[in-house]
N, CA, C and O atoms as a GROMACS GRO file, in nm:
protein
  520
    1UNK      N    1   5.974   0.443   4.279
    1UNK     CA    2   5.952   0.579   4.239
    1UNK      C    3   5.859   0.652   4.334
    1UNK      O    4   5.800   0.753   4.295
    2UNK      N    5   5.843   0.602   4.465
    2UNK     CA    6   5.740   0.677   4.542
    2UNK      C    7   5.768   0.839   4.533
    2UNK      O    8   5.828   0.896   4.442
    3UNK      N    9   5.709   0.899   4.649
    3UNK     CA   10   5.708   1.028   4.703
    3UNK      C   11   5.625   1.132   4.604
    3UNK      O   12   5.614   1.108   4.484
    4UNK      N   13   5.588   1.210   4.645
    4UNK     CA   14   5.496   1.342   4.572
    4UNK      C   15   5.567   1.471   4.533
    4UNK      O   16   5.628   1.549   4.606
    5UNK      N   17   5.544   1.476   4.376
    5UNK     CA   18   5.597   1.569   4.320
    5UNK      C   19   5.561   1.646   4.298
    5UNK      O   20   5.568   1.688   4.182
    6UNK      N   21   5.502   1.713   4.394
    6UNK     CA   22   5.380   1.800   4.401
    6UNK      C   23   5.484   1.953   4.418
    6UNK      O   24   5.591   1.945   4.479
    7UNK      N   25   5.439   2.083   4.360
    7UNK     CA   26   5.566   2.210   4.373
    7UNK      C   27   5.446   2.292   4.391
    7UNK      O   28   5.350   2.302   4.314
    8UNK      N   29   5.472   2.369   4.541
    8UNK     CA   30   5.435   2.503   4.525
    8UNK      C   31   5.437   2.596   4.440
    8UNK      O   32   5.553   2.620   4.406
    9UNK      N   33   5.362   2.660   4.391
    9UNK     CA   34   5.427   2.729   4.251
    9UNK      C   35   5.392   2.934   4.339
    9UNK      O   36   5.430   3.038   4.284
   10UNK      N   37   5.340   2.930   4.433
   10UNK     CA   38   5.302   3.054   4.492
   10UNK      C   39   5.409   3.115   4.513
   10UNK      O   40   5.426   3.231   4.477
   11UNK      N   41   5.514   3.031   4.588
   11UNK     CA   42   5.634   3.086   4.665
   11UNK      C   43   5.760   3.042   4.572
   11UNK      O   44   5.877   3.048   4.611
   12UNK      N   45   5.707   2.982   4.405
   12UNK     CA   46   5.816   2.945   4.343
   12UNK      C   47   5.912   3.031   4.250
   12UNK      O   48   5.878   3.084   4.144
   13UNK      N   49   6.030   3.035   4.304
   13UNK     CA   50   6.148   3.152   4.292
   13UNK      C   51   6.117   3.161   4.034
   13UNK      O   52   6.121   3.068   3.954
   14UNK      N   53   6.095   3.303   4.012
   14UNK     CA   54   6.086   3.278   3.880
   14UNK      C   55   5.935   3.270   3.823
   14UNK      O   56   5.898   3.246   3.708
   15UNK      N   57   5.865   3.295   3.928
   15UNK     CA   58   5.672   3.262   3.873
   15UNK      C   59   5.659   3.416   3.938
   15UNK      O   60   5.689   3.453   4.051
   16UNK      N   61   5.596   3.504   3.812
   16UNK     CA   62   5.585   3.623   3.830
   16UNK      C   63   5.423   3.657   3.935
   16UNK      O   64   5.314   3.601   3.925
   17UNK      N   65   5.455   3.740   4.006
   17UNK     CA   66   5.288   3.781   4.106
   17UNK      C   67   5.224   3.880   4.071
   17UNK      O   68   5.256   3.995   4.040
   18UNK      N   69   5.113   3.816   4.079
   18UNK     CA   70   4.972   3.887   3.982
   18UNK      C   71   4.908   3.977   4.071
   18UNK      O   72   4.919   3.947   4.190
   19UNK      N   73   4.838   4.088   4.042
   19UNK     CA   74   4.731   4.157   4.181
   19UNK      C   75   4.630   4.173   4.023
   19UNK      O   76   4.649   4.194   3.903
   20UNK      N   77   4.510   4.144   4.123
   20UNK     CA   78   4.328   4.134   4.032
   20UNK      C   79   4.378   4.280   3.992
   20UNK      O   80   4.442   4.366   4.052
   21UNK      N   81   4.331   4.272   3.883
   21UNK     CA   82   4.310   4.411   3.764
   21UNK      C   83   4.158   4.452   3.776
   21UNK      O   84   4.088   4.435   3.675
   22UNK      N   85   4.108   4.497   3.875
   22UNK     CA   86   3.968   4.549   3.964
   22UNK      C   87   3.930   4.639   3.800
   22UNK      O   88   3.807   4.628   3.789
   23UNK      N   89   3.965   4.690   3.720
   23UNK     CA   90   3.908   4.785   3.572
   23UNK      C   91   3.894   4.671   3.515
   23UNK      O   92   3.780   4.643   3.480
   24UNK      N   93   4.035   4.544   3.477
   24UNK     CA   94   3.975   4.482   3.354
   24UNK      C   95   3.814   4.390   3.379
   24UNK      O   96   3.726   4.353   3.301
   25UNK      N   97   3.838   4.378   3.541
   25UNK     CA   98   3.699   4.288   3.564
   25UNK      C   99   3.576   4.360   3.538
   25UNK      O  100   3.477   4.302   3.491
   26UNK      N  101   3.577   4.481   3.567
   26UNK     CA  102   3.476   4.548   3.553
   26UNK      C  103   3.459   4.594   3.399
   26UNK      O  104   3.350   4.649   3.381
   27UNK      N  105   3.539   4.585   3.285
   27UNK     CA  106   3.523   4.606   3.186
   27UNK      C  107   3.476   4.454   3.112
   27UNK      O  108   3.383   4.453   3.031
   28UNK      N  109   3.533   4.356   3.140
   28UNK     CA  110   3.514   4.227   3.110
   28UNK      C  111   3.328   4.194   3.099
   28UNK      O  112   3.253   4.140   3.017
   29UNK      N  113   3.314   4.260   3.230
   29UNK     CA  114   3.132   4.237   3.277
   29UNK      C  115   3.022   4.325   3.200
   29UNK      O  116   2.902   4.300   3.182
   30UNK      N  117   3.097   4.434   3.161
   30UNK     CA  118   3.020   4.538   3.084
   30UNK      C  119   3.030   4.476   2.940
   30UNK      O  120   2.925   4.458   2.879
   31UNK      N  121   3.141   4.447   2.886
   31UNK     CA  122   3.136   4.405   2.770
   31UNK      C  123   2.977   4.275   2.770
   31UNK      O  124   2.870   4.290   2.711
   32UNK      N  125   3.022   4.160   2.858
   32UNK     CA  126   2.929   4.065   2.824
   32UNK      C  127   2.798   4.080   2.836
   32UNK      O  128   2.716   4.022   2.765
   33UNK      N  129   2.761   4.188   2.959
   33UNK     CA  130   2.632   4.265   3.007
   33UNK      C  131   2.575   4.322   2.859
   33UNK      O  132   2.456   4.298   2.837
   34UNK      N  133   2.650   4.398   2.752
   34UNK     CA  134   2.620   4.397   2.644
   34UNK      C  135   2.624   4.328   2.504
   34UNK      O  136   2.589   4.366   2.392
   35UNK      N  137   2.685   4.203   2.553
   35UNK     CA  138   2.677   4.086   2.421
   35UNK      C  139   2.798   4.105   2.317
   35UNK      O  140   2.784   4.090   2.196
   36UNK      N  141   2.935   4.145   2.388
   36UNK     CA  142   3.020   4.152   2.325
   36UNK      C  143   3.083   4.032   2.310
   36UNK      O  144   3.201   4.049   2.281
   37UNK      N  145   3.062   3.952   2.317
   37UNK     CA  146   3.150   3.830   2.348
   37UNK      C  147   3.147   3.730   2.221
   37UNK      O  148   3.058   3.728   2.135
   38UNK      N  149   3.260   3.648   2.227
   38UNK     CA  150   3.279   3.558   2.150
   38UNK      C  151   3.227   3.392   2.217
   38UNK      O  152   3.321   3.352   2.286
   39UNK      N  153   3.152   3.324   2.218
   39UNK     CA  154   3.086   3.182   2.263
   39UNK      C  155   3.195   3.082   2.250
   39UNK      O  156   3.223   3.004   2.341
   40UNK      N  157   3.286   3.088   2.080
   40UNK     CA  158   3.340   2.970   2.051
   40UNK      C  159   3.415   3.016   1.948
   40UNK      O  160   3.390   3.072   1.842
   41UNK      N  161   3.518   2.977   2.006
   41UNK     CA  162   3.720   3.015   1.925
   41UNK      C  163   3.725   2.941   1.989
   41UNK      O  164   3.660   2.883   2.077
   42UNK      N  165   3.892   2.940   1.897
   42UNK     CA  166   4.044   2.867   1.919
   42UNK      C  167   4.124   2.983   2.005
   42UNK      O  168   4.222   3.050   1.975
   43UNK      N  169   4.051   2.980   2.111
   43UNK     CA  170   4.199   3.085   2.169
   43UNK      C  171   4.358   3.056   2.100
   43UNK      O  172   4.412   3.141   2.029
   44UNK      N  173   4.400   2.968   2.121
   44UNK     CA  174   4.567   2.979   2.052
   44UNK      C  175   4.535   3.062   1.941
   44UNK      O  176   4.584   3.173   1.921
   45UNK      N  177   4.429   2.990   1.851
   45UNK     CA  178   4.459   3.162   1.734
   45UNK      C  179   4.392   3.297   1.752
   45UNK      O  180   4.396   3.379   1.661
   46UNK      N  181   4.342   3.318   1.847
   46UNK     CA  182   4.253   3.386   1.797
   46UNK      C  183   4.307   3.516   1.897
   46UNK      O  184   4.310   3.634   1.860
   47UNK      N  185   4.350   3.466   2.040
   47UNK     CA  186   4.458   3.589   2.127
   47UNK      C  187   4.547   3.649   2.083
   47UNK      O  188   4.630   3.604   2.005
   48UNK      N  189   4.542   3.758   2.127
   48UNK     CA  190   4.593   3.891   2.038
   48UNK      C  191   4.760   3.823   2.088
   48UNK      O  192   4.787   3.745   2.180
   49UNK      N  193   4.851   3.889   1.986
   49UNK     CA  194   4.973   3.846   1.943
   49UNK      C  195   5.031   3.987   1.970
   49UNK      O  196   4.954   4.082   1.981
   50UNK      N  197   5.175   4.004   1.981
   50UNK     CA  198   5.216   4.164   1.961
   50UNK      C  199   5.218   4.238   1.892
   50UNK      O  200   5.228   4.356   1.926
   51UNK      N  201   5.209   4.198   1.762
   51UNK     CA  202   5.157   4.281   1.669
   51UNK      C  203   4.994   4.325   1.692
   51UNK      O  204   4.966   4.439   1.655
   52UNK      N  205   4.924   4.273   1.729
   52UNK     CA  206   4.766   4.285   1.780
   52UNK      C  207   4.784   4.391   1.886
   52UNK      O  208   4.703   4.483   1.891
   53UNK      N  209   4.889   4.384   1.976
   53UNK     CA  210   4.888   4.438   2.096
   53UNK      C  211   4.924   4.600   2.047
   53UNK      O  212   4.859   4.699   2.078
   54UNK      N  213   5.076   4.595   1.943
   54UNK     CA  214   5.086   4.722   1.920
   54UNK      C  215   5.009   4.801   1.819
   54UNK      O  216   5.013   4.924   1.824
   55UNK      N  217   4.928   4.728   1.712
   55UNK     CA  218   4.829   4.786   1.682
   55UNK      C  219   4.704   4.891   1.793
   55UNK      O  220   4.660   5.006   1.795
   56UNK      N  221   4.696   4.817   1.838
   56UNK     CA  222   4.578   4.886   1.946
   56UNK      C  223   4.637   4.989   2.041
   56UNK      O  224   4.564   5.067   2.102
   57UNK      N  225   4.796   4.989   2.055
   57UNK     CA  226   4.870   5.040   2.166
   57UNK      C  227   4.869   5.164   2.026
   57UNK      O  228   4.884   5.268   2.090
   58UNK      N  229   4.864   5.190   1.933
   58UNK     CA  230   4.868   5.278   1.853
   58UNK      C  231   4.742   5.381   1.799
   58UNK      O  232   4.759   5.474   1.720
   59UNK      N  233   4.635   5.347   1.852
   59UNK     CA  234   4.498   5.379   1.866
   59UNK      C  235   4.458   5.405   2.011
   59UNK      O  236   4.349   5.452   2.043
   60UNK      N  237   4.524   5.382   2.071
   60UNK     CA  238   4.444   5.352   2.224
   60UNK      C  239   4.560   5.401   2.382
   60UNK      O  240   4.682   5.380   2.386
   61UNK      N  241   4.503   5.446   2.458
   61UNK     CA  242   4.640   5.455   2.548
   61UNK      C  243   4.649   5.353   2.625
   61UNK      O  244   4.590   5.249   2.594
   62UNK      N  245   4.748   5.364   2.775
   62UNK     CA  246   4.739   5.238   2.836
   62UNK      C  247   4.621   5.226   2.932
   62UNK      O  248   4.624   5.116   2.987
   63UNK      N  249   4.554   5.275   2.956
   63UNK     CA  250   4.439   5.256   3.040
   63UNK      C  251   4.333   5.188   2.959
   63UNK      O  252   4.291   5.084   3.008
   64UNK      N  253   4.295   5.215   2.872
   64UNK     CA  254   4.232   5.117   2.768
   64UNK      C  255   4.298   4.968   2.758
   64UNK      O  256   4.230   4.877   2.807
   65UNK      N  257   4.414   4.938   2.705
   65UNK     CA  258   4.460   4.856   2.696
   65UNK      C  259   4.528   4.718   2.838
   65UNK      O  260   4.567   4.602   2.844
   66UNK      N  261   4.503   4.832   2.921
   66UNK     CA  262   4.549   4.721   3.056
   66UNK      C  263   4.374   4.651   3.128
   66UNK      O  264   4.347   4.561   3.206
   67UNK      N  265   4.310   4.727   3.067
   67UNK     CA  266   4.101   4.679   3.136
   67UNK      C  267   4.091   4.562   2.973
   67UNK      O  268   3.981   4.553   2.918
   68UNK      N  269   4.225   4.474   2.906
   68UNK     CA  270   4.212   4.333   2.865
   68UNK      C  271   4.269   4.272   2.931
   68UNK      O  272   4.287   4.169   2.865
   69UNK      N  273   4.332   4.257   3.053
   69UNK     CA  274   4.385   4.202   3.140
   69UNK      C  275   4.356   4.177   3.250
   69UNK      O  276   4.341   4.275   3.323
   70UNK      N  277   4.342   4.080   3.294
   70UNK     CA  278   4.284   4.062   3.440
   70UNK      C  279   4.391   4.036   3.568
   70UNK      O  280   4.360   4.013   3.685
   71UNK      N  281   4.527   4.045   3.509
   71UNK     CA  282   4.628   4.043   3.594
   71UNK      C  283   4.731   4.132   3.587
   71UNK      O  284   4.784   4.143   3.476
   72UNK      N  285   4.774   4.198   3.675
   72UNK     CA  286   4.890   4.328   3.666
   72UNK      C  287   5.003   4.284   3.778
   72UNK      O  288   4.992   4.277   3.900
   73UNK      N  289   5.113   4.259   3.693
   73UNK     CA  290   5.214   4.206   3.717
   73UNK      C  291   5.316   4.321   3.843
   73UNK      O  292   5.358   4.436   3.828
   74UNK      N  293   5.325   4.230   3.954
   74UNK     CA  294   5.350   4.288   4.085
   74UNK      C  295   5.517   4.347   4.037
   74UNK      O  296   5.596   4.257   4.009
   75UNK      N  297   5.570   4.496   4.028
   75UNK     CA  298   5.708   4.516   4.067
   75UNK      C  299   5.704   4.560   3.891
   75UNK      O  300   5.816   4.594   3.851
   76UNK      N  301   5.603   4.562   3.791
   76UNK     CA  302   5.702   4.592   3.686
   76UNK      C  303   5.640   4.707   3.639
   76UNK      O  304   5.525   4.691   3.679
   77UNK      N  305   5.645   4.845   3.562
   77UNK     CA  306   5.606   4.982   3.523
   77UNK      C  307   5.503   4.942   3.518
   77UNK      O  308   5.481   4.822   3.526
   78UNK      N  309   5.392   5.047   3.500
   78UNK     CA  310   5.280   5.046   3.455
   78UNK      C  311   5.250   5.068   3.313
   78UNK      O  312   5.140   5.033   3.272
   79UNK      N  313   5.326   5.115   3.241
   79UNK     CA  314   5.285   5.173   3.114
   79UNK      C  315   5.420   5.069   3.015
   79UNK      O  316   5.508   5.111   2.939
   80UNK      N  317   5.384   4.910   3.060
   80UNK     CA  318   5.486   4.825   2.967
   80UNK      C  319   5.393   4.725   2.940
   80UNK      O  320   5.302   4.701   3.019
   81UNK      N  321   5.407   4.672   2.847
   81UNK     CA  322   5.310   4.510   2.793
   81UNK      C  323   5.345   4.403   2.898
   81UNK      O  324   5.287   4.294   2.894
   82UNK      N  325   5.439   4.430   2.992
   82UNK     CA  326   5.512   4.306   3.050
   82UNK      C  327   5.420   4.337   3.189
   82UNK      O  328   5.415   4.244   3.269
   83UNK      N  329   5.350   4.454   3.221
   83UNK     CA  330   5.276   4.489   3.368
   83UNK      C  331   5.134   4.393   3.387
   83UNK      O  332   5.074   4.362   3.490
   84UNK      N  333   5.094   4.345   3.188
   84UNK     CA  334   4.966   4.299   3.196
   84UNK      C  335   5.010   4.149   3.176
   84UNK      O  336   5.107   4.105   3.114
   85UNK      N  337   4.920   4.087   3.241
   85UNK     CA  338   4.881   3.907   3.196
   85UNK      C  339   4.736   3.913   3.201
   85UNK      O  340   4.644   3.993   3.210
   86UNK      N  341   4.767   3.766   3.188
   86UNK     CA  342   4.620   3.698   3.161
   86UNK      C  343   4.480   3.826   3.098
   86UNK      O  344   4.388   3.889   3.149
   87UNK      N  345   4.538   3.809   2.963
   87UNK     CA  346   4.428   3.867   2.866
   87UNK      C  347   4.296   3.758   2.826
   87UNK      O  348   4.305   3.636   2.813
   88UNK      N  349   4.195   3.829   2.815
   88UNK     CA  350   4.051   3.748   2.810
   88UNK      C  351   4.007   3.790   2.672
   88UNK      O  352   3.925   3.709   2.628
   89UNK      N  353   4.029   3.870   2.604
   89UNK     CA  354   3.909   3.918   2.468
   89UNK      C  355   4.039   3.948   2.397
   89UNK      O  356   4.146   3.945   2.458
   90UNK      N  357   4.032   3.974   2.276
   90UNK     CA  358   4.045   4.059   2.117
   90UNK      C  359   4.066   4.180   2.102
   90UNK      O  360   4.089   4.231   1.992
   91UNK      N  361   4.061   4.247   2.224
   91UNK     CA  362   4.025   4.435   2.230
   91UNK      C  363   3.906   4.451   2.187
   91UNK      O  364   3.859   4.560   2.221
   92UNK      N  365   3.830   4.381   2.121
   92UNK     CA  366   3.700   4.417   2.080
   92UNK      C  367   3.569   4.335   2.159
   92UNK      O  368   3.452   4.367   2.182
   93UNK      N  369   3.644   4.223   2.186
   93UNK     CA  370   3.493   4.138   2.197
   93UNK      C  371   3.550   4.019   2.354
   93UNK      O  372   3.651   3.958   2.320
   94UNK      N  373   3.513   3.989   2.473
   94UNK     CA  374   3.502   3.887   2.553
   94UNK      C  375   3.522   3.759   2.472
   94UNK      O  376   3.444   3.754   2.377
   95UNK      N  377   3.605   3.654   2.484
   95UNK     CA  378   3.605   3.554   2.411
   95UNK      C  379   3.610   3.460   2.517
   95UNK      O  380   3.693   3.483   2.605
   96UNK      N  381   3.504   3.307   2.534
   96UNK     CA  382   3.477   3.229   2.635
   96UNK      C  383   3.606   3.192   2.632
   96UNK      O  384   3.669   3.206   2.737
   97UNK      N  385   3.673   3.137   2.515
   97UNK     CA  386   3.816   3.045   2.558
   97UNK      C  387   3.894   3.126   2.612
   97UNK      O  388   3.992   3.077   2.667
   98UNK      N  389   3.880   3.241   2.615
   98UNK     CA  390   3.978   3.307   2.650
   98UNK      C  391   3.969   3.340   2.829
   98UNK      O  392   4.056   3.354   2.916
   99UNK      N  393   3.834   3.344   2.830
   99UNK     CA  394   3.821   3.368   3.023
   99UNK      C  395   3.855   3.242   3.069
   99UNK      O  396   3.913   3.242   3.178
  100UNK      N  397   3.826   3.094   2.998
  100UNK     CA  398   3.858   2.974   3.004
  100UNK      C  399   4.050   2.961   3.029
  100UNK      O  400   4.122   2.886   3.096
  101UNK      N  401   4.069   3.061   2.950
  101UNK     CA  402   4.216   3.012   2.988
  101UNK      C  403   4.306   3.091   3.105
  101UNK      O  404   4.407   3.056   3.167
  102UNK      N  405   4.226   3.213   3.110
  102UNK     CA  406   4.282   3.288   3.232
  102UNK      C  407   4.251   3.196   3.347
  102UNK      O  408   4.354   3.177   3.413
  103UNK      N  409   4.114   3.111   3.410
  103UNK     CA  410   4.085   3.040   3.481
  103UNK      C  411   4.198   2.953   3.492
  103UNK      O  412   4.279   2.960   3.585
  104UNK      N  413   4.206   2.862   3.387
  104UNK     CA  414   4.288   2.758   3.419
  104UNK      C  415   4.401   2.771   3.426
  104UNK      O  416   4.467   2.678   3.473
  105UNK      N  417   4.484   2.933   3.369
  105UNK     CA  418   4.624   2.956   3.397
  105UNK      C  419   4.636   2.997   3.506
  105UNK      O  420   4.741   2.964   3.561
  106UNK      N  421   4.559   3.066   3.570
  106UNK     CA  422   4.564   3.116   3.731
  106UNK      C  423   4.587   3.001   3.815
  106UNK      O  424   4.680   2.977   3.892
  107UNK      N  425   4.454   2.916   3.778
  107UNK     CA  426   4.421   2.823   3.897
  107UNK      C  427   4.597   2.714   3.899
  107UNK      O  428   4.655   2.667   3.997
  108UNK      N  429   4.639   2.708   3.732
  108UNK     CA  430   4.789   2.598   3.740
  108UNK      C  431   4.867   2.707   3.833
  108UNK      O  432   4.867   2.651   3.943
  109UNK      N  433   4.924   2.814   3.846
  109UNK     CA  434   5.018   2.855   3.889
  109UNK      C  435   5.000   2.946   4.016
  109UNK      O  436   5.092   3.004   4.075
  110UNK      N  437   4.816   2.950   4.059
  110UNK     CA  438   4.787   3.037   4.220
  110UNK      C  439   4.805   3.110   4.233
  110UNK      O  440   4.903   3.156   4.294
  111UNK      N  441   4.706   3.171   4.176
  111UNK     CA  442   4.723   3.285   4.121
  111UNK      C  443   4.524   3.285   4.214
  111UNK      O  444   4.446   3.296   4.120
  112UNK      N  445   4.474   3.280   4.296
  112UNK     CA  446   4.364   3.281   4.360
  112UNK      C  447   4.269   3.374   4.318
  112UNK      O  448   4.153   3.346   4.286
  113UNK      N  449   4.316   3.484   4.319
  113UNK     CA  450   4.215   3.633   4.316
  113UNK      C  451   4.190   3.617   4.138
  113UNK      O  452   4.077   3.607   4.090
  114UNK      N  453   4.302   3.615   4.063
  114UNK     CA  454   4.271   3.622   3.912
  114UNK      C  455   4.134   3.466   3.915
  114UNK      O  456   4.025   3.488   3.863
  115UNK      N  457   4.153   3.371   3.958
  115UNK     CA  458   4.125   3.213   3.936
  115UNK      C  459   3.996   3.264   3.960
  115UNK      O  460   3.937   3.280   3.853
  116UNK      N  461   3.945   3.288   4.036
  116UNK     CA  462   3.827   3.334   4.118
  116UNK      C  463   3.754   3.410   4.016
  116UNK      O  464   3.652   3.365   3.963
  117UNK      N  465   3.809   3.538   3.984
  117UNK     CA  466   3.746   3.647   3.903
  117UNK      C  467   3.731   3.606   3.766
  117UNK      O  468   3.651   3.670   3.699
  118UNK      N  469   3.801   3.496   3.705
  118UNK     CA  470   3.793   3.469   3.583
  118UNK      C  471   3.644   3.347   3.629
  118UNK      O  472   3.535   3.363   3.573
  119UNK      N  473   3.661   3.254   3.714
  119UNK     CA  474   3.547   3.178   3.719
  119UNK      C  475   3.424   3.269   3.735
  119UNK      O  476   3.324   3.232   3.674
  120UNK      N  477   3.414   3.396   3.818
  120UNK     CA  478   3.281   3.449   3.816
  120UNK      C  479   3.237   3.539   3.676
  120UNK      O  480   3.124   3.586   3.657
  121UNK      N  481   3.333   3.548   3.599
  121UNK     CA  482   3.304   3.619   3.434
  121UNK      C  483   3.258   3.506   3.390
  121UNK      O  484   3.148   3.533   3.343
  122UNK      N  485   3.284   3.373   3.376
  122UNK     CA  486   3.263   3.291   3.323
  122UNK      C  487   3.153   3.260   3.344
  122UNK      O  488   3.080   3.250   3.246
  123UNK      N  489   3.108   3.237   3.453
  123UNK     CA  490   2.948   3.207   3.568
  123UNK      C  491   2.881   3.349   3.498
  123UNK      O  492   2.765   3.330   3.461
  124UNK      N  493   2.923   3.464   3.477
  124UNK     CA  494   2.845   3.552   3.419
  124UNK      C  495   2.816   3.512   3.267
  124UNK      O  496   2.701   3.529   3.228
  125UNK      N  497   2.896   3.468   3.191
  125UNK     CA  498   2.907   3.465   3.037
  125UNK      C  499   2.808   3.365   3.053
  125UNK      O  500   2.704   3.420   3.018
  126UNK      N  501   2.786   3.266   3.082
  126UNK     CA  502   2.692   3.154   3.055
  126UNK      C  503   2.604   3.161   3.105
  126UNK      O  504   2.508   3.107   3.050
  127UNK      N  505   2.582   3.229   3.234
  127UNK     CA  506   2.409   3.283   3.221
  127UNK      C  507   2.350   3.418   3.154
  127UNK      O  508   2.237   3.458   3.178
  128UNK      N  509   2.442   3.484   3.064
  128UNK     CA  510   2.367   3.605   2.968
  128UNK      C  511   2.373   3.540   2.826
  128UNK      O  512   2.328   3.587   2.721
  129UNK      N  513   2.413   3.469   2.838
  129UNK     CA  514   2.426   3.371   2.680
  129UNK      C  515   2.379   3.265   2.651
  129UNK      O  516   2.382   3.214   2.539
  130UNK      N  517   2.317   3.204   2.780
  130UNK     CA  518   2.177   3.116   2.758
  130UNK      C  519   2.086   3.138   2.704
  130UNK      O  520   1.994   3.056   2.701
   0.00000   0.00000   0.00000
């Protein structure tokens, strides 16, 4: 069974491309700069769902709603749920599992610039919450 099954996933045909969401980072930092954040969830339950999403999309426009995202999906509208990934908070509050999982979903699929920006929110969250 030798050989390495190792897959590019950057250049892999079907893996959608991310560009850094430069608002959600900067909203991400303000939130925690003021102690919005959540320490300890279950992200699986606790990330907003589409019903969560169109709730808020019903209160809120899309510029609000795309600064929960730290990734904006290369080639698709701007004003669709499908333009945003990798969400970090609740609409209300920074949640650690949740920058935890943007990290580790970036870093599985290379996604560099998101991987990066989610590790330095994170490096921020745990030294204002010490």
């Amino acid at each position: 069974m030798g050989g390495s099954r190792a897959r590019s996933f950057a250049h892999t045909p079907g893996v959608a491309k991310y560009t850094l969401n430069e608002r959600a980072v900067a909203r991400a930092r303000q939130l925690i700069e003021h102690r919005q954040y959540v320490l300890s969830s279950d992200w699986g339950e606790v990330q907003p769902r589409a019903d969560d999403e169109n709730r808020y999309l019903e209160s809120h426009d899309w510029e609000d709603y795309s600064e929960w995202f730290l990734g904006l999906t290369e080639g698709v509208p701007d004003q669709t749920k499908g333009r945003h990934g990798f969400v970090y908070g609740d609409f209300r509050r920074v949640h650690r599992a949740g920058i935890i999982a943007c990290h580790y979903r970036a870093a599985e699929w290379r996604h560099k610039e998101i991987e990066l920006a989610a590790h330095e929110l994170l490096q921020l969250l745990d030294k204002v919450s010490s």
